[in-house]
N, C-alpha and C positions, 0 to 999 in steps of 0.2 A: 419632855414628851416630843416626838419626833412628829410631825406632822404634814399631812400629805401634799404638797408644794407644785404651784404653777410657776414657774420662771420667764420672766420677760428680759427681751437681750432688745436694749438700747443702739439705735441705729442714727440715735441725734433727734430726734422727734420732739417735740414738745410736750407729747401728753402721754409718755411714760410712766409717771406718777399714776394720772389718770387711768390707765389703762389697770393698776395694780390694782389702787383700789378696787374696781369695778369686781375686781375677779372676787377680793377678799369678802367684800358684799354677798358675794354666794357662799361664804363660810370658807373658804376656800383661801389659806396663806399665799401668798407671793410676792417676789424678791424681783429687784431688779439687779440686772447688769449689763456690763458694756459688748458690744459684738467683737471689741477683743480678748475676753476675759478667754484664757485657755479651755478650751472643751471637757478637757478631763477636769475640772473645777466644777462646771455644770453639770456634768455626767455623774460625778462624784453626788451631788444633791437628790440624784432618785428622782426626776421633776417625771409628775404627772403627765405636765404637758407642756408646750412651748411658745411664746407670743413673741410675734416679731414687730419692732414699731415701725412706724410712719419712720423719714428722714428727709433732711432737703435735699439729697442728690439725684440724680440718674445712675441706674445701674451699671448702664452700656460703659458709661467712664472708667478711665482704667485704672485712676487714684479714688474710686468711688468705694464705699462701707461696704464687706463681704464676709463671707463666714466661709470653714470648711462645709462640703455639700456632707460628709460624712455625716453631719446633724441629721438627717432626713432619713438617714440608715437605723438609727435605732431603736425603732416600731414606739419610740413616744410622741404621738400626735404634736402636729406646730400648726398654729394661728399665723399668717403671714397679714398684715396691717398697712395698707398704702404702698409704701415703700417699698416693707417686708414682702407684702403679695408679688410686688414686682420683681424682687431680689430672688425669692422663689422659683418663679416662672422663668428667668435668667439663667439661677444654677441650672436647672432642671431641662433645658433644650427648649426653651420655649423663646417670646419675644418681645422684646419691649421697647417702644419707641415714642419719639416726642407724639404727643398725642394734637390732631389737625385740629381740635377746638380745647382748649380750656377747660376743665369742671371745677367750678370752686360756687360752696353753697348748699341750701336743699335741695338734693335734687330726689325724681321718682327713682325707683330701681321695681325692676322685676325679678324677684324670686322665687326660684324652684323650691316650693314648700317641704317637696318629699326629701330633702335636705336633715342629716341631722343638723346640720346650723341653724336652719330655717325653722325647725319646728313649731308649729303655733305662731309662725309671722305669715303677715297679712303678702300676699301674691306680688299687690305693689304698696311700698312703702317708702318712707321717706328718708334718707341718710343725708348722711354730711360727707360731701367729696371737696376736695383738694388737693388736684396733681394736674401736671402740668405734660407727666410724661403717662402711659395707657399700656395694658398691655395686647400688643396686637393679636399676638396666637399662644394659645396655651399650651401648657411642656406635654411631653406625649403622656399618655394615660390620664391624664385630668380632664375632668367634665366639668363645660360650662355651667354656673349655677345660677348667675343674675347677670343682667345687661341692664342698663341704661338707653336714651336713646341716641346718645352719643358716645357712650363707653360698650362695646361688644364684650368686653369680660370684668365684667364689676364682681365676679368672683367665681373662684374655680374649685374642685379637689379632686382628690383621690381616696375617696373614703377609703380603701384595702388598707392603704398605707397611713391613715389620718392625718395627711396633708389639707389644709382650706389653707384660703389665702380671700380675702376681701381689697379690692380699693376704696373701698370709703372707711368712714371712722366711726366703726360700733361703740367703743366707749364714752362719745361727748353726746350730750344731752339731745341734739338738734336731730340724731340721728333718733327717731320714735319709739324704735324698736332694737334700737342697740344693746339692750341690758340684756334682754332675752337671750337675743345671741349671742353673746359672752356666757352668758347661763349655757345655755345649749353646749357650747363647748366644751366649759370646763365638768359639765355632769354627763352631757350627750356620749361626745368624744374621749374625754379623760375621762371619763370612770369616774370622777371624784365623789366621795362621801360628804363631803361638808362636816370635818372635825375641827373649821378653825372659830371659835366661839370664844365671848369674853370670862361669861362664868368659869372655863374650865383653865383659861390663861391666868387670871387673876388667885386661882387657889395653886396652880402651878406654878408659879411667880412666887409666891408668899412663901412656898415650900423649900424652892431650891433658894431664895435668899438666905432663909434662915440658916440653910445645908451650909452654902455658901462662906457666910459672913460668920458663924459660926459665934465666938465669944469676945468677935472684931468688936470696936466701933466706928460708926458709920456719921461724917461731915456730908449734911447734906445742900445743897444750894439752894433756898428759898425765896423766891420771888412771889406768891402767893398766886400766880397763871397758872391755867388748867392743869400744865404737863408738870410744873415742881409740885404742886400741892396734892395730886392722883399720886407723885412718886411717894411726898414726903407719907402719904396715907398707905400707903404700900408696905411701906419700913417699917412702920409703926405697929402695922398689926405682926410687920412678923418679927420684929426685933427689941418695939420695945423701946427702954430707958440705955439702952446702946447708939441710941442715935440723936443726933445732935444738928438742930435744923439753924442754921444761919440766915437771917433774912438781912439784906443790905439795902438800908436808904442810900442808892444813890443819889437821891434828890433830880432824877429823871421819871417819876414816879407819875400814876394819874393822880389829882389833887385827892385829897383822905385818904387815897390808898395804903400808906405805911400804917392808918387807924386801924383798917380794914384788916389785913393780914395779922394782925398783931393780935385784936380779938377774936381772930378763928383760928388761930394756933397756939398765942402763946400763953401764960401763965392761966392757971383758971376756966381755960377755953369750955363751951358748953361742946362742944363736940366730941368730947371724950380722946382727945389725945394726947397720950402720955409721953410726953418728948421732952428732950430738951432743947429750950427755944431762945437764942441771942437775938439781939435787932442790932444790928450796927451801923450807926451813925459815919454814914462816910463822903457826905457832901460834899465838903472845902475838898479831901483829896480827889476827888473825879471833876470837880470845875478848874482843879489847878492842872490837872492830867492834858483834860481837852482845851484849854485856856489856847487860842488862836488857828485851833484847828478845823477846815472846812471840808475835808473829805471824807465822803459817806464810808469808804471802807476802812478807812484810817480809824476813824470815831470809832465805827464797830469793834477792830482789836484793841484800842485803847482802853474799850469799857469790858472787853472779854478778859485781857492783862490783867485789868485789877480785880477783876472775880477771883482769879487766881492768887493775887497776892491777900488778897482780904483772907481769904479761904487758910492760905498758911497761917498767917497770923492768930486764927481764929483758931486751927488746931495746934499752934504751941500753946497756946492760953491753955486750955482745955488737959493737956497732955496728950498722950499717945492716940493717934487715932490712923486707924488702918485700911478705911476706904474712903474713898470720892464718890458721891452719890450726884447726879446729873439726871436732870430732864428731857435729854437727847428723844427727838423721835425720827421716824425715818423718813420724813420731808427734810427736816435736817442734816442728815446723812447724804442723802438723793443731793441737794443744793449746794452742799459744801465740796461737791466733784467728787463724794466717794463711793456713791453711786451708778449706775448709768452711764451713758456716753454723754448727757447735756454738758454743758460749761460751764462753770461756779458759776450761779447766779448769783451767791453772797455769800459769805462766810458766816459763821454760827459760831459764837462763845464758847456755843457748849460741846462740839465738833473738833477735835483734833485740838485742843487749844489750851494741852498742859505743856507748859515749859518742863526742862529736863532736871528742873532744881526743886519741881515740883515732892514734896515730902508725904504722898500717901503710896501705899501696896497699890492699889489698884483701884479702877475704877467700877462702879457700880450704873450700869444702866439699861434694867430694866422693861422702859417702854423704848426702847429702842427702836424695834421693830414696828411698832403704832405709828399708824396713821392721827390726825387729829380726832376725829371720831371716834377711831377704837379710846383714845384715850379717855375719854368722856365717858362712855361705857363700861371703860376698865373703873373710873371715879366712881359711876352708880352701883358699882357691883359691889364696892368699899365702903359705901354707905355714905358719902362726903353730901352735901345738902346741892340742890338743885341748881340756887344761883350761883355758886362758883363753878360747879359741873358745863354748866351753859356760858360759862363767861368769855367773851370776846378774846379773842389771841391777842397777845398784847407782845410786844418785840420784847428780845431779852436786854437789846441795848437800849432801852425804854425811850423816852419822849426823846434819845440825844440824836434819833434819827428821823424824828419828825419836826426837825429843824434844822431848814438850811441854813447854813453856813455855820459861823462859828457856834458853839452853846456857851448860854451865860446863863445865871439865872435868871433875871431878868425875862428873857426869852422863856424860859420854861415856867414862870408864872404866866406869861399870858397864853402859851398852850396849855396847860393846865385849868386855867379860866375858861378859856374858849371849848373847851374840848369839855368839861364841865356842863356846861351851857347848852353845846350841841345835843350829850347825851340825854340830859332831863329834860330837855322839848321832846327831843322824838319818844322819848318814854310816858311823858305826857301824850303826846297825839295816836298813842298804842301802836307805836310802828316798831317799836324791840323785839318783836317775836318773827316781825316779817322781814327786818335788816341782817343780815349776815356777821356785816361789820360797818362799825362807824367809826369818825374820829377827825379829829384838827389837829391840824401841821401847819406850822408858822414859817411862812416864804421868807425870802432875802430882800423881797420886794420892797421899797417906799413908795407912797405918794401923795401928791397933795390935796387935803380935802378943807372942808370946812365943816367945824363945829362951835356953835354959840356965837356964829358970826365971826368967827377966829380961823387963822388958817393953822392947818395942821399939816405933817409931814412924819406920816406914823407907817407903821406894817398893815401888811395884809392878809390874812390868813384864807387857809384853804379847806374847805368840808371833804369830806368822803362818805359813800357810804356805799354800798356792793353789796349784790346778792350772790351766794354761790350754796353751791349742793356738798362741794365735795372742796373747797377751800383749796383750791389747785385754779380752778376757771372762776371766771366771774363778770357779770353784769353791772355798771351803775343803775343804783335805785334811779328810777321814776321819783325824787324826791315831790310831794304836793308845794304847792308857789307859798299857800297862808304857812305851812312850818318852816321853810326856809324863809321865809318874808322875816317870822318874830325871832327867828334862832340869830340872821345876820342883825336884826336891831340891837336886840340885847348883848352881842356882840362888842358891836361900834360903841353903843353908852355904855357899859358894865365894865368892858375890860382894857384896860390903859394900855396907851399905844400902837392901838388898832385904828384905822379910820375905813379899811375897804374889809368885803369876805368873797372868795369865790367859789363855789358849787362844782366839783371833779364830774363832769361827764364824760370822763372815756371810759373805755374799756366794754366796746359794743363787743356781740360775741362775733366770734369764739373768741375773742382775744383774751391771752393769757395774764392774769395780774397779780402782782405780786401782793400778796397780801401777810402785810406784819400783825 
């Protein structure tokens, strides 16, 4: 099913991602890419409409991010976004220059309600500014929309043409009335209907797999996390005893968890899935893999390589098997630089990461296009039960990157323990529904303490816990002092070779955080 599409063109900006979702939230599909992707590739897509992001440059520079102006010829409305607004107002004869004061913050804005942007926003409202450079005058035929009272054009358009362009940032949270205006846009301005929904993706999905994979069978990669166990329920309803779910103890696991996975998939499962299900014991070969290795992106391919090798192994066994099934979603995609103009922020297993000796037809991946959320949605609409639909993201290179330096066991029973600990306090103190994400990472750190009147010279390990909306931004919890007070005790006495714990508070907003 072809569906009616907003396009965002990546200018370097951070909240790219963010910016997608927001649209998709109004039903509404959209893709990103880079502001070099060739025109006729965009044009080619039919986009409704067009979103420009934020970037750190100045326009006026003459190695600065640019598009051909031909874009603004093609009577499809564009969103210009910070940057983008400015980039806008640049092609277009307008002017843009270091701005004499700063704006970074909430600040007030005044807006022209009679505005389709504006519709149903408040006169003056609150947004999120961030630039450094302002645009002084606007390109000829555009009308001032909002002022500041240090910004004279905090947003301009051309309705005839459906050019807007905004300097501040409608998609992050801080701005009040940001959603609206992105709504406004994308229904005001583009026309759109709102066909992108999960119910009709999810019987769409099951259909063309079937089409698809036909009388294949299908090796799937099972890690028992929201995005393998929505895929591996995916397969299932539409293929059936043609597919074959591999779940791999790497022994980087959270503690029971290989329990866990084993009785909601495999042999007997009460959830009605008719699969075939291995668990493969693969511990000694992943501790002998990472055996002296300390670097975070090294670890990462090292445990992505042997997905791969485990995976072939597991279809000679089996015999012929003719797809690769992956939990790939498009934060994934986005991060791993295949994306957007951002910069690999890290690599993904499950992203680009078949060798060429690799022995299946082809790869199968489904939520591709999903956000984390859609994918949770796509779960509830499969029927998969509530607590794993809700369950925490948990990294695919599991606990071996929530331990610095090298991984041993050792090291991963006591994040395992610790992380154990942390989660069934705050689950006892009813704080699971209000945390985002939680978890314990075991530093490189030693120090010297005293227990039983003895000196010790143990680890120290590190809490987290983060609120976010949209798993892109995010806030440290407000954790209360009495649940971290009992979680560090039980800690230090319970788990061996700990003697210190410390509580992550950063990532004040807007700052962006990576969250595994």
């Amino acid at each position: 099913m072809q569906h009616e599409t907003v396009i965002v063109l990546d200018f370097g900006g951070q909240y790219n991602q963010l910016i997608a979702r927001r649209v998709r939230e109004n039903n509404v599909y959209c893709e990103i890419y880079s502001y070099k992707t060739d025109l006729s590739v965009i044009k080619a897509k039919n986009p409704k409409g067009i979103i420009f992001t934020g970037g750190p440059n100045s326009v006026y520079l003459e190695d600065s991010p640019t598009i051909d102006p031909e874009i603004f010829s093609w009577g499809v409305p564009v969103l210009g976004i910070c940057y983008g607004s400015q980039l806008m107002m640049h092609l277009l004869g307008g002017h843009v220059c270091r701005a004499p004061e700063r704006e970074y913050g909430k600040t007030e804005v005044f807006v022209n309600t009679k505005s389709k942007l504006f519709t149903d926003v408040q006169p003056s409202t609150i947004c999120w500014m961030s630039h450094n450079d302002y645009i002084e005058q606007a390109a000829p035929g555009f009308e001032i929309t909002a002022h500041t009272a240090n910004c004279p054009v905090a947003a301009v358009e051309n309705a005839e043409k459906g050019l807007y362009a905004v300097q501040f940032h409608p998609e992050v949270l801080h701005t009040a009335e940001g959603k609206k205006m992105l709504r406004n846009f994308v229904y005001n301005v583009c026309g759109c209907s709102g066909d992108w929904k999960m119910d009709s993706f999810v019987e769409n999905n099951v259909k063309a797999l079937r089409e698809r994979i036909g009388e294949g069978k299908v090796l799937c990669a099972l890690s028992g996390g929201v995005d393998s166990s929505v895929l591996a329920a995916m397969l299932a309803k539409a293929i059936g005893k043609q597919l074959t779910c591999v779940f791999v103890d790497h022994g980087l696991l959270r503690k029971n968890e290989k329990e866990e996975v084993c009785s909601v998939f495999g042999p007997g499962n009460a959830n009605g899935f008719d699969i075939n299900f291995i668990c493969v014991d693969a511990r000694d070969r992943y501790f002998s893999k990472l055996k002296g290795v300390t670097e975070p992106e090294r670890k990462r391919k090292i445990i992505g390589e042997e997905f791969i090798r485990v995976f072939e192994e597991e279809a000679k066994k089996i015999g012929k098997v003719d797809f690769l099934a992956q939990g790939t979603i498009y934060p994934d995609v986005v991060e791993s630089g295949l994306g957007g103009e951002s910069t690999v922020i890290k690599s993904h297993h499950n992203v680009g990461g078949l060798p060429d000796t690799v022995d299946f037809k082809e790869l199968v991946e489904p939520l591709r296009n999903l956000f984390k959320d859609e994918v949770r949605q796509a779960g509830r609409e499969l029927g998969l039960p509530e607590y794993l639909v809700s369950r925490q993201p948990f990294p695919g290179p599991g606990l071996g990157i929530r331990i610095i330096g090298e991984v041993t066991p050792e090291k991963v029973t006591i994040v395992q323990d610790a992380d154990a600990i942390w989660r069934e306090e705050i689950a006892k103190a009813g704080l699971d529904k209000e945390i985002s994400q939680y978890y314990a990472a075991l530093t490189n750190m030693h120090s010297v303490g005293v227990m039983g009147d003895e000196r010790t010279y143990d680890y120290a390990v590190a809490l987290r816990a983060v609120t976010t909306t949209d798993f892109m931004t995010a806030e440290s919890y407000d954790m209360p002092w009495d649940v971290l007070g009992t979680v560090t005790s039980r800690i230090v006495n319970e788990v061996k070779h700990v003697n210190r714990v410390f509580y992550d508070c950063t990532g004040k907003p807007p700052a962006t955080i990576e969250l595994e």
